[in-house]
C-alpha positions as CSV (number, residue, x, y, z in Angstrom):
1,X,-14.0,-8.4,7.3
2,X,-11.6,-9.3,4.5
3,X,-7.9,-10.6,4.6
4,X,-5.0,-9.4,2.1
5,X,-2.9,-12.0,0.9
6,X,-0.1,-12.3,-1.1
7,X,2.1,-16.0,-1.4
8,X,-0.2,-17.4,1.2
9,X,0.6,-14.6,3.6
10,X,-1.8,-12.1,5.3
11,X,-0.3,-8.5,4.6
12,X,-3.2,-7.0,6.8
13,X,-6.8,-7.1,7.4
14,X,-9.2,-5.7,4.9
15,X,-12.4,-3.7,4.2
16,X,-14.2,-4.4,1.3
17,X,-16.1,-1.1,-0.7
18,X,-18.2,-2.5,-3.3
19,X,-21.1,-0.4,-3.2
20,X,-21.1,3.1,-4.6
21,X,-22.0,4.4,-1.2
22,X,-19.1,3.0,0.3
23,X,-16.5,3.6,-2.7
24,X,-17.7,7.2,-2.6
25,X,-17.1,7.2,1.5
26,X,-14.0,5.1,1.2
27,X,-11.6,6.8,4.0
28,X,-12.8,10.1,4.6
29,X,-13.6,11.5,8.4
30,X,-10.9,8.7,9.5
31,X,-7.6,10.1,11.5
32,X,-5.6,7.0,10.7
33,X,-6.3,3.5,9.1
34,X,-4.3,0.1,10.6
35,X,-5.0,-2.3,7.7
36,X,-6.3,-1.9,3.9
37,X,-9.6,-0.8,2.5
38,X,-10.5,-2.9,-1.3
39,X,-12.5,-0.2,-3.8
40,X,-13.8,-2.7,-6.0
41,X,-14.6,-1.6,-8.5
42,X,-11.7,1.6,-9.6
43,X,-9.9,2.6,-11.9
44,X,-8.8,5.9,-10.1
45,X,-9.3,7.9,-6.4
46,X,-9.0,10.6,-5.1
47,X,-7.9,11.9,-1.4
48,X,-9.8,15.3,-1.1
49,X,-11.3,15.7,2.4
50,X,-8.2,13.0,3.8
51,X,-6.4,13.6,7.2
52,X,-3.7,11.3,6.2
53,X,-1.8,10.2,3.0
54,X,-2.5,7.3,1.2
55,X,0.0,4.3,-0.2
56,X,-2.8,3.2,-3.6
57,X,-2.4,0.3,-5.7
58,X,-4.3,-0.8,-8.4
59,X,-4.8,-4.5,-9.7
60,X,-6.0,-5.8,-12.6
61,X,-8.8,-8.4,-12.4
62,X,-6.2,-11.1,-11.9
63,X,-5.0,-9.6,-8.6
64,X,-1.6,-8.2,-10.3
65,X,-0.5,-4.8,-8.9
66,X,-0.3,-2.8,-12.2
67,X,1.2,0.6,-10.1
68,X,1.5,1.7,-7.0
69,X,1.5,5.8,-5.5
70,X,1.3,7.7,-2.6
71,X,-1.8,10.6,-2.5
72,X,-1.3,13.2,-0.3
73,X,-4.9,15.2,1.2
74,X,-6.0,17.0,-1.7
75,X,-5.2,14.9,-4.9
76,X,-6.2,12.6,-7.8
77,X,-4.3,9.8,-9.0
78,X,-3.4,8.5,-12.5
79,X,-6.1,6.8,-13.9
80,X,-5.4,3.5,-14.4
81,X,-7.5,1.7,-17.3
82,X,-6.9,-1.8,-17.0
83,X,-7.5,-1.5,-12.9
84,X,-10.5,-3.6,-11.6
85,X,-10.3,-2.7,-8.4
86,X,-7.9,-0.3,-5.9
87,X,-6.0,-1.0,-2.1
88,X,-5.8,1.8,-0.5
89,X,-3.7,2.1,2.9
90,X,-2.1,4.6,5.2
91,X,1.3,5.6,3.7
92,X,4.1,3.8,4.7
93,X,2.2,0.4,4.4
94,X,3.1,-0.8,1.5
95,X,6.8,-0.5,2.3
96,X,6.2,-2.6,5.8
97,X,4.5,-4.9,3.6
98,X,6.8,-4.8,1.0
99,X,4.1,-4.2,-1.6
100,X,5.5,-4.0,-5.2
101,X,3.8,-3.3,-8.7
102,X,4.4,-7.2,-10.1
103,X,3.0,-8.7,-6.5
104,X,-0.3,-10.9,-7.4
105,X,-2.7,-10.1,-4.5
106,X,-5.9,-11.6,-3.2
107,X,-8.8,-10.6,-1.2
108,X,-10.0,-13.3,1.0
109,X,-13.5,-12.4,2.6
């Protein structure tokens, strides 16, 4: 278990996928998702085989948020070169978080 930080505060809870069986798994066969999951490392994802919609971000090695989207089931996002690794929650997340591209994050396992 992993924490999402931002300024010192927690934004949620955290699961961290760094192997490629658990990138490739990331949120499939799940009806809902309270917190974030880390892909580590991504530059892109996709949401075929989702139940819900997604709220992505992808940071740079640094932590920055270079861009954020929402995926509904059934898509592939931008690909985003200079991404190290991805947050993906359930949509609507970001905005209770108040999650901006700009935001340095960090992943505190």
């Amino acid at each position: 278990m992993a924490w999402l930080v931002r300024e010192g505060d927690v934004l949620a809870t955290a699961e961290v996928a760094s192997s490629r069986r658990d990138r490739r798994r990331g949120l499939i066969g799940r009806d809902g998702f309270d917190g974030a999951l880390v892909i580590r490392p991504a530059r892109h994802v996709h949401t075929a085989r989702m139940r819900f919609p997604l709220d992505v971000a992808f940071c740079d090695r640094d932590g920055t948020v270079l861009r954020t989207v929402c995926l509904r089931p059934w898509r592939l996002s931008p690909v985003v070169l200079r991404s190290a690794f991805v947050i993906e929650a359930q949509a609507g997340s970001f905005d209770r978080w108040h999650l901006r591209s700009g935001d340095v994050v960090d992943v505190r396992e």
